[in-house]
C-alpha positions in Angstrom: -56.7 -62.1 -12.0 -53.2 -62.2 -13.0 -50.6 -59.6 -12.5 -48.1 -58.3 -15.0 -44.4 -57.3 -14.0 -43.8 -53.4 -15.3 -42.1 -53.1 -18.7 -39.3 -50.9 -17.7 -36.5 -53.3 -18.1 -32.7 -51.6 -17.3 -31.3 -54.3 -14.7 -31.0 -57.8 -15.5 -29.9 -60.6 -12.6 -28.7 -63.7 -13.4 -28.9 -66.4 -11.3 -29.0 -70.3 -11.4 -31.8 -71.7 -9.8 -31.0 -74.9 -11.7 -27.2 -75.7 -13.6 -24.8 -72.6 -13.3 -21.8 -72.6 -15.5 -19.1 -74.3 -15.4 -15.2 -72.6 -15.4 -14.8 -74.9 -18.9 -17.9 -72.7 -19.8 -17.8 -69.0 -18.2 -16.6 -67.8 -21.6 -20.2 -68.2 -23.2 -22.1 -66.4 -20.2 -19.0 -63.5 -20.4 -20.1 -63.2 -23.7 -23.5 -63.2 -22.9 -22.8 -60.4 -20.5 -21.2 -58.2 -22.4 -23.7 -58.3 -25.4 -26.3 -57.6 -23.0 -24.4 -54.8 -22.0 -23.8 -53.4 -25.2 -27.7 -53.9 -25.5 -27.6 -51.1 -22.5 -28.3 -53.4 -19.5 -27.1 -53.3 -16.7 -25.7 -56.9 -15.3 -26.2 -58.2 -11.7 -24.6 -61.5 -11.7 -25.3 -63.9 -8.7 -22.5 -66.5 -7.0 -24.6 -69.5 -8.4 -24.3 -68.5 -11.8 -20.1 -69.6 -12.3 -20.6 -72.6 -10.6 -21.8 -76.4 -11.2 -21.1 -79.3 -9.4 -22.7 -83.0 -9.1 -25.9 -81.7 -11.9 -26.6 -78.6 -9.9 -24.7 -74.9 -9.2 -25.2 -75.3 -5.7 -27.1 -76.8 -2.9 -31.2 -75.8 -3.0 -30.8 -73.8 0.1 -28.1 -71.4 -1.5 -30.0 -71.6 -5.1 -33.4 -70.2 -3.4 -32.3 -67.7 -1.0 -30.1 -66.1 -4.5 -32.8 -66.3 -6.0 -35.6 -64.5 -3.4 -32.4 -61.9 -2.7 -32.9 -61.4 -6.3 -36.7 -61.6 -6.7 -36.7 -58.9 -4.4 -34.2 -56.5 -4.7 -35.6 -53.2 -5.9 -32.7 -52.5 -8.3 -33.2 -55.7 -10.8 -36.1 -55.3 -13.3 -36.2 -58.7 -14.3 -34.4 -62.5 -13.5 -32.5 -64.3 -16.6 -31.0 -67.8 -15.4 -28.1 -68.5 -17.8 -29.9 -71.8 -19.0 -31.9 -74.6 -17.6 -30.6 -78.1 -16.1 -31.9 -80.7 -13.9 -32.5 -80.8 -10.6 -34.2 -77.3 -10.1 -37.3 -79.2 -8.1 -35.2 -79.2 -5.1 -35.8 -75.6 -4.2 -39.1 -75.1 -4.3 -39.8 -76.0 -0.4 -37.1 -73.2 0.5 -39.0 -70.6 -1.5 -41.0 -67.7 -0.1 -43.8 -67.8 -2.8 -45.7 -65.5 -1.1 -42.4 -62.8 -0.7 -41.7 -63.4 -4.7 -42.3 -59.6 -6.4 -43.8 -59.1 -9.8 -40.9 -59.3 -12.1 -39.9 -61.2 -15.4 -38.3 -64.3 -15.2 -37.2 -65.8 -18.3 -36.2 -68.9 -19.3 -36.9 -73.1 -20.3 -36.1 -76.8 -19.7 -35.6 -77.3 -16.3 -36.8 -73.5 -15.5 -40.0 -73.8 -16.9 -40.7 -76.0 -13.5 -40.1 -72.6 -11.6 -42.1 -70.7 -14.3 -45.2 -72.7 -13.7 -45.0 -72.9 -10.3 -44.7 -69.4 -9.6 -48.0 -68.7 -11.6 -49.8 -71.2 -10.0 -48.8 -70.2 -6.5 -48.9 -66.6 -7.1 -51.2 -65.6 -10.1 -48.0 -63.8 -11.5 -47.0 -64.2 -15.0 -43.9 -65.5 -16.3 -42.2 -65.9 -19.6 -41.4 -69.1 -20.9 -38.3 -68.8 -24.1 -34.9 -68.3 -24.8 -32.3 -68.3 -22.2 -29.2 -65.7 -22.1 -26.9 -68.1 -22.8 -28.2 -68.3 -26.4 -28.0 -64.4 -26.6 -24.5 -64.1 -26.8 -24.3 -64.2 -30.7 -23.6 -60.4 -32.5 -26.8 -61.5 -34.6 -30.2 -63.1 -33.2 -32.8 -64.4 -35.9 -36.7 -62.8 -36.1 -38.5 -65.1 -33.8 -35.8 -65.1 -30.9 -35.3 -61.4 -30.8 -39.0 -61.3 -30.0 -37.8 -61.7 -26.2 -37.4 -58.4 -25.5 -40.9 -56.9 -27.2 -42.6 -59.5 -25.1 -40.8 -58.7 -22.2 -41.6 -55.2 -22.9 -45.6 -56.0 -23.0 -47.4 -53.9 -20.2 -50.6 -55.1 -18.5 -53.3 -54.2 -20.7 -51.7 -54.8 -23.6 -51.1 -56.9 -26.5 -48.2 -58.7 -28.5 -48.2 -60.7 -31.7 -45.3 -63.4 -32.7 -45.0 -65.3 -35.8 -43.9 -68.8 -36.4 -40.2 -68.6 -38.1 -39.5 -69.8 -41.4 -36.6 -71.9 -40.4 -35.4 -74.3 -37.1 -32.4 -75.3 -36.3 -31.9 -79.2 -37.1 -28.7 -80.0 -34.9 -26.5 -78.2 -32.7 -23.3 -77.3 -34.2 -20.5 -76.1 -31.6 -17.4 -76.0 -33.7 -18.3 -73.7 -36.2 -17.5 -70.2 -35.5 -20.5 -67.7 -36.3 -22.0 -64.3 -35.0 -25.3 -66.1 -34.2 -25.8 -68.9 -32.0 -28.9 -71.1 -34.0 -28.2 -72.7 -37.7 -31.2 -72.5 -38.7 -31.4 -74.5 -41.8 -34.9 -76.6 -42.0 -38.2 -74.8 -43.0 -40.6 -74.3 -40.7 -44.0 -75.5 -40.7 -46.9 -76.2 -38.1 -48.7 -78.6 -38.3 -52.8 -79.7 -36.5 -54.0 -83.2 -36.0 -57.4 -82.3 -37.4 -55.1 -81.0 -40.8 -57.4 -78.3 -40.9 -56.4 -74.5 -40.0 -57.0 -74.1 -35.9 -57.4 -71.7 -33.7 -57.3 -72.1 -30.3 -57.4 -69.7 -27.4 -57.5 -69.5 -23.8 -55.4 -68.5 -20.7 -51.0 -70.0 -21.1 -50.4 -72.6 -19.1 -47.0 -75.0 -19.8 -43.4 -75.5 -20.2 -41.0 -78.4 -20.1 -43.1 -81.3 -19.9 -40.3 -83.6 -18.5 -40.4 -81.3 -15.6 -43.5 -79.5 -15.1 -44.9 -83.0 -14.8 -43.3 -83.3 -11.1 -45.6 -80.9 -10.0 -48.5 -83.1 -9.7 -49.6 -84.2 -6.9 -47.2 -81.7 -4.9 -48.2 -78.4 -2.7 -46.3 -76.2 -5.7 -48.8 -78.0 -8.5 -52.5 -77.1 -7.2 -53.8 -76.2 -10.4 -57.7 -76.1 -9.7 -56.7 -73.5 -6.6 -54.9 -71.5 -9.3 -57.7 -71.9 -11.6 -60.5 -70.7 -9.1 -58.6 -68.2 -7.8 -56.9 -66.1 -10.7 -59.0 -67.4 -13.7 -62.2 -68.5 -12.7 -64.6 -69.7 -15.6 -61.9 -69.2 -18.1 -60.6 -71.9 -20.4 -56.8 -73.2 -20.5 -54.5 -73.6 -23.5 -52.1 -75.8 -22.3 -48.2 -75.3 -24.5 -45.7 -78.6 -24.3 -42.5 -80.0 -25.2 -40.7 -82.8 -25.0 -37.1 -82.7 -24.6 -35.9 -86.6 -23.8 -39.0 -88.9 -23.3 -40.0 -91.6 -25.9 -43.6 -91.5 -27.1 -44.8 -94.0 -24.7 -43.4 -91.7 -22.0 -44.5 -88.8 -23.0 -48.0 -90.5 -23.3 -47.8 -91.6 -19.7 -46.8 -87.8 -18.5 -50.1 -86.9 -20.1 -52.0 -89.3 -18.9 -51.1 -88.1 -15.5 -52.0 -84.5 -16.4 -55.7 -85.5 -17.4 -55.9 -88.3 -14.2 -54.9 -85.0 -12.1 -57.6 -82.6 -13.8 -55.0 -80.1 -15.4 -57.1 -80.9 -18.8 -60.5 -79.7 -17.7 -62.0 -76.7 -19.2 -58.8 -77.0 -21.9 -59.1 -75.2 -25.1 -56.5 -76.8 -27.1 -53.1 -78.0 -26.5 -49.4 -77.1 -28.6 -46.9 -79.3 -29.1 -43.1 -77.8 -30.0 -40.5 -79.8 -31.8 -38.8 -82.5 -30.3 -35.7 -84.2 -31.2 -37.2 -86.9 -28.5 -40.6 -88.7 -29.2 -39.1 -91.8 -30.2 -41.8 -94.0 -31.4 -42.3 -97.3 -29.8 -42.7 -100.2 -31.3 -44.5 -98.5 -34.5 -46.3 -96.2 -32.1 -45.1 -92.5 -33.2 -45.8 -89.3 -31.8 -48.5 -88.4 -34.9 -50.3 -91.8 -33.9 -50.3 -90.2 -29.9 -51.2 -86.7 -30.5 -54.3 -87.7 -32.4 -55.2 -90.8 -29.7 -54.6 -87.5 -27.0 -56.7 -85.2 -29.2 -59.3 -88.2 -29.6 -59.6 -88.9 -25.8 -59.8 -85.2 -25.1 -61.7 -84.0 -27.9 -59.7 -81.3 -28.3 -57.6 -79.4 -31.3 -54.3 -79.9 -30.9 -51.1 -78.2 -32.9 -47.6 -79.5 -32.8 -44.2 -78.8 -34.4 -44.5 -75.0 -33.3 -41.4 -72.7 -31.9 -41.1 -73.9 -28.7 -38.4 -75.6 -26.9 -35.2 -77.5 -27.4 -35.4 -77.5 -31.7 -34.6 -73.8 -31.6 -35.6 -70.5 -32.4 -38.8 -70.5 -29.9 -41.7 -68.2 -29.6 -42.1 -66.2 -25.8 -45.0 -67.7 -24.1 -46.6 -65.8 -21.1 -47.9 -68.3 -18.8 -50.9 -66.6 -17.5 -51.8 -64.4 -20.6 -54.5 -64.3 -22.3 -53.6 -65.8 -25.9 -54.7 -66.5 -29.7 -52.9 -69.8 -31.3 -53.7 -70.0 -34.8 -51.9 -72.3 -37.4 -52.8 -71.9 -41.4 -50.9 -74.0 -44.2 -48.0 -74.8 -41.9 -47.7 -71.2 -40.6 -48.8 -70.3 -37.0 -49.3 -66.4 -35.2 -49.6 -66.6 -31.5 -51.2 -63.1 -30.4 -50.8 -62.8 -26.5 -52.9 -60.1 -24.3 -51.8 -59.4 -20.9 -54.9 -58.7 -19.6 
């Protein structure tokens, strides 16, 4: 069974299980504060959050203990890191995962390592998507300013997202704008088979850089999870690549099926990647449908999700309907 955080949402912490900010930086999570505020949250910003030194905000011991204080104090509905990073993995022997309280955490990259382990460990769900960081603009486009609705989801209940119609090709610092993404490139998904898809199962996913390190590790028992929380059901397994070459990422999935988190799959989505640099003429089309042959499983890639901006919210845990028709794509997500 897996267990929904309530949808009352008036309190948000922020802490930084991963990278804080940086002085050169604290303008863009001010801002990010105060839009939130003006959204009619109220802000509970952790010591971790201003600060970032040698790839991290501070050492693993501080960055868990904020972040149980938080996970556990009554007052704040739900945890939003300012963005992700890279050495998050370091914390998860000082967490408490039987002490962590059923409330939203939000985030990606580096935090999607937390995300996953926390529904594996705990059967709670968590919400894989934008960061607040990337809220700070006056405007937010239609598929990112789905967080909140998701967020908003109760137990028992169901939301739909749609794929956008545009992503954002490169990042663009210098020009000044009331929204944070450019989005300038049409949107379309895409399936190996070329054929509409559907594919549905129980959430399961995130960064796969990261999530990867799980394997093999206490925080990564997946068949434990699976017999425990969704016995007998099937797995739709979401993935993005943010910096591995094609050969890489191949490896990284190679490990997943060697370690079993491919039985009983559904299906498997791939989001955008400015990454998958092919390999000596091997490309990441030629990979997904060797990884689709090998399973024998659908699989859909280019959707919102990840680094390529806007992303959809996915729900590790739910319950959820992936369908892609003529390069458009509706995720429908139950929280049952």
């Amino acid at each position: 069974m897996i267990r929904y955080p309530a949808k009352t949402l008036k309190t948000i912490g922020i802490t930084a299980p991963s990278s804080g900010v940086g002085k050169e930086q604290h303008a863009l999570l001010k801002q990010a504060i105060a839009r939130q505020q003006q959204n009619g949250f109220r802000i509970e910003t952790g010591e971790t959050a201003w600060t970032q030194e040698l790839a991290k905000s501070a050492s693993a011991k501080k960055r868990a203990e904020e972040f149980m204080d938080m996970v556990n104090d009554p007052e704040i509905d739900f945890i939003f890191p300012p963005w992700g990073g890279e050495l998050l993995i370091e914390i998860l022997e000082y967490l408490d995962f039987s002490k962590i309280q059923p409330k939203w955490l939000l985030g990606y990259s580096d935090l999607s390592l937390l995300l996953l382990a926390i529904t594996l460990n705990t059967g709670l769900a968590t919400a894989h998507g934008t960061n607040i960081v990337d809220l700070r603009g006056e405007k937010s486009d239609e598929t990112t300013g789905q967080w909140l609705s998701v967020l908003k989801t109760g137990a028992g209940e169901t939301v739909i997202q749609k794929s956008s119609s545009h992503f954002q090709k490169q990042w663009n610092h210098s020009e000044p704008s009331p929204v944070v993404f450019h989005l300038t490139e049409p949107t379309s998904w895409k399936t190996v088979s070329g054929a509409d898809e559907t594919i549905s199962g129980r959430l399961l996913g995130g960064c796969i850089d990261v999530i990867r390190h799980l394997i093999g590790t206490p925080y990564g028992e997946f068949q434990a999870f699976r017999d425990k929380h969704i016995p007998g059901e099937k797995v739709v397994w979401y993935l993005e690549n943010c910096e591995m070459s094609v050969t890489d990422l191949k490896r990284s999935l190679t490990g997943m099926k060697y370690a079993g988190w491919f039985e009983d799959c559904a299906g498997i989505a791939f989001g955008r990647s400015a990454a998958n640099e092919p390999v000596e003429g091997y490309t990441v089309e030629k990979m997904y449908q060797d990884l689709s042959d090998d399973l024998n499983l659908p699989i859909v890639f280019d959707i919102d999700l990840g680094h390529v901006p806007p992303q959809i919210i996915f729900v590790n845990g739910a319950y959820a309907e992936i369908h892609v028709s003529n390069g458009k794509g509706t995720v429908t997500q139950e929280f049952r």
